[in-house]
N, C-alpha and C positions, 0 to 999 in steps of 0.2 A: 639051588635048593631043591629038595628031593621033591616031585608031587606031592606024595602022602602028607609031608611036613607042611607043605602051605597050607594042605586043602583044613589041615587039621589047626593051623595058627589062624585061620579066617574064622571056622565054625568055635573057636576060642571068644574071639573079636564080637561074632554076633553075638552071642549068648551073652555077652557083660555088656552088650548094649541094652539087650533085652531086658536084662535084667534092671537095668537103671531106667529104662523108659517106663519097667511096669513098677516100679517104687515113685515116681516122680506121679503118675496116673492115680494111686492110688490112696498119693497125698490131697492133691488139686480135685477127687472126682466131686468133693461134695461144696469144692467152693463154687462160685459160679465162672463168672469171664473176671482171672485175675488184669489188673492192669498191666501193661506191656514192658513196664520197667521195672515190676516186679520180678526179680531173679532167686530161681529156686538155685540150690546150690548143693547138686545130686550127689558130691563127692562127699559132703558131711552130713549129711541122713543119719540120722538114729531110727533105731527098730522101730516101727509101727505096731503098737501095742493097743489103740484105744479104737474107737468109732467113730473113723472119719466122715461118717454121716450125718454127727452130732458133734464134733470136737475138732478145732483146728489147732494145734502146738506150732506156737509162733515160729518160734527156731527153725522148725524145717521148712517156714518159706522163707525168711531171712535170716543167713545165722549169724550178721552184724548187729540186730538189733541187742542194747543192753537189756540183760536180766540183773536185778538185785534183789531177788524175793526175799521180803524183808520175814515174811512168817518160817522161811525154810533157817532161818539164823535168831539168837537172842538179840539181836537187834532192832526189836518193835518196841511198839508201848505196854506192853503185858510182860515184857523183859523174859521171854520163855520161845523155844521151838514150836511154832505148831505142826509147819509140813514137814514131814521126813524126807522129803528135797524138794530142793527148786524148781518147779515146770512152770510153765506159762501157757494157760490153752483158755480161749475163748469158743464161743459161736463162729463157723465158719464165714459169717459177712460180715462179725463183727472183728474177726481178726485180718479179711481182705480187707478192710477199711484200715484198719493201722496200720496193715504192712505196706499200704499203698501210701499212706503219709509217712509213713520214714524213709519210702524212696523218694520221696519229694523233697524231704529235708535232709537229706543226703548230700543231694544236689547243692545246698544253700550250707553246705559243712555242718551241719546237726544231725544228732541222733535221738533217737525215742529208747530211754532209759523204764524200765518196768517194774514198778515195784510188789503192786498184786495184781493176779489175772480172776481166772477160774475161782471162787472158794467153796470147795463142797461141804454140802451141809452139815457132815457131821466134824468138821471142822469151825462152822458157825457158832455149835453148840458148845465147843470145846472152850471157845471165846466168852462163848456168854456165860457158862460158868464161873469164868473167870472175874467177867465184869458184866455182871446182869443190867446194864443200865442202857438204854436205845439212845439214848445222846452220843454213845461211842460206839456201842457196837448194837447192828440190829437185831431183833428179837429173831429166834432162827425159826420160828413158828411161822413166822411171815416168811422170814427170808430178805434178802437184799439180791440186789442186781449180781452182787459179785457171785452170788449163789447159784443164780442162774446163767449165768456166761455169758454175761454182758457188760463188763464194767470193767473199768482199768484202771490200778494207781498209778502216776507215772510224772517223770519228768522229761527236759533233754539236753542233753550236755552235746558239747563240740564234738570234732574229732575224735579229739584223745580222750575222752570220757569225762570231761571236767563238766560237773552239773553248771546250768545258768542256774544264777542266784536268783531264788524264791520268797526269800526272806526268813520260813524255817524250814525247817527238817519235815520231809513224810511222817503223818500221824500225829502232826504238834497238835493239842487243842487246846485252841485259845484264839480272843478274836482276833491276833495277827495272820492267822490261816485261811481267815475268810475274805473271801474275794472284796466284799466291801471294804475292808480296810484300806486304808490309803498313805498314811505313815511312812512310807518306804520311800527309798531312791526312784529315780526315773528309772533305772536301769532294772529294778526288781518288781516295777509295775510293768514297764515293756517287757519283759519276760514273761509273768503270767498273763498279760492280754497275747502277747502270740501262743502261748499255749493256749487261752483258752478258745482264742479263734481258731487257729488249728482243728480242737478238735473237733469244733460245732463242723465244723466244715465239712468234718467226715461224716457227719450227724450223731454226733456223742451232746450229752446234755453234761452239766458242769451243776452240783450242789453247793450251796450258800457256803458251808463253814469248810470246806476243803478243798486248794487249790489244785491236788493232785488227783484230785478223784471225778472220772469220768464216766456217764452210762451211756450204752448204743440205745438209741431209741430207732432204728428202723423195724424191729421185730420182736416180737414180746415170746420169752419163752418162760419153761416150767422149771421150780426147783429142781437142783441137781445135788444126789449123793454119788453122785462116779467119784470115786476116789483113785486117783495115779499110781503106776505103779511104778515106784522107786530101788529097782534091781539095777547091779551095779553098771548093767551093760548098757541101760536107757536111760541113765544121767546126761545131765548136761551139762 
């Protein structure tokens, strides 16, 4: 092989090293010490579009974990779109803390299924138009955790993506959704005691009437209207 031709296939080589090292640095700069068996996964990176000094998009540190954004589909309880697509972005400790329990429940053949992450406020409002009532959705004056990027809907299913059985559906309300109930099979109360140990574990707190809904409590932060940008190239 000619000199020129190597020296010039090498300075190829570093440069899409470079270039992946400074994309992987610039996801991770604002989380703190990810855990060890969390695996960033450099080759499916989508564009860095937001403020990763304030926002972590779960995806780019695991892109196993399940997304089902139920607000990006008619598929919720208001039977309407609210997001104009699916993202999932938390607080950066509060997203090192789930991505570090779905590698642990990895290990044990489960995954962490996601149904809401982030909701920006003017997405709150959008809801309470809809249904002005705080028993379902909170007032957006206040705001709610989801608001702030700290709260997560979620379940976990196997391997192959089959939910464990919860007894109903995300967003049911009724008292079959509230932790207290007890009516169910052994197999659907062992399901939600390991989630909700799980997630205490990471220090998410668990609310009375919904088994799918989690908030971080190690850090208190401010409403948020950062709304995502949904251009065809930063989909997920």
């Amino acid at each position: 092989m000619r000199p020129f031709l190597l020296l010039s296939l090498l300075l190829s080589a570093c440069n899409s090293a470079e270039v992946q090292e400074t994309a992987v640095e610039k996801i991770t700069a604002s989380v703190d010490t990810i855990a060890p068996e969390v695996i960033i996964d450099t080759f499916q990176l989508t564009p860095i579009d937001y403020d990763t000094s304030q926002w972590t998009e779960l995806i780019q540190l695991d892109t196993s974990i399940v997304l089902d954004i139920r607000y990006a589909t008619n598929n919720n309880f208001v039977k309407e779109k609210m997001y104009e697509c699916g993202r999932c972005f938390l607080r950066p400790a509060a997203a090192k803390a789930v991505i570090g329990l779905h590698q642990k429940l990895k290990e044990k053949g489960l995954k962490i299924k996601l149904y809401d992450c982030f909701r920006p406020r003017p997405i709150q409002w959008k809801l309470w138009k809809k249904i002005p009532d705080p028993r379902y959705v909170s007032d957006p004056r206040k705001g709610s955790m989801h608001n702030r990027g700290a709260a997560v809907d979620l379940t976990f299913t196997d391997m192959d993506g089959k939910e464990l059985d919860m007894g109903t559906d995300f967003d049911f309300f009724g008292i079959e959704a509230y932790h207290e109930y007890q009516e169910y099979s052994e197999e659907i109360l062992n399901n939600r005691k390991l989630l909700k140990e799980s997630m205490e574990s990471i220090g998410f707190k668990a609310i009375r009437t919904e088994w799918w809904h989690y908030s971080y409590q190690g850090k208190s932060y401010e409403i948020s209207d950062m709304v995502w940008n949904c251009e065809e190239e930063v989909k997920n």
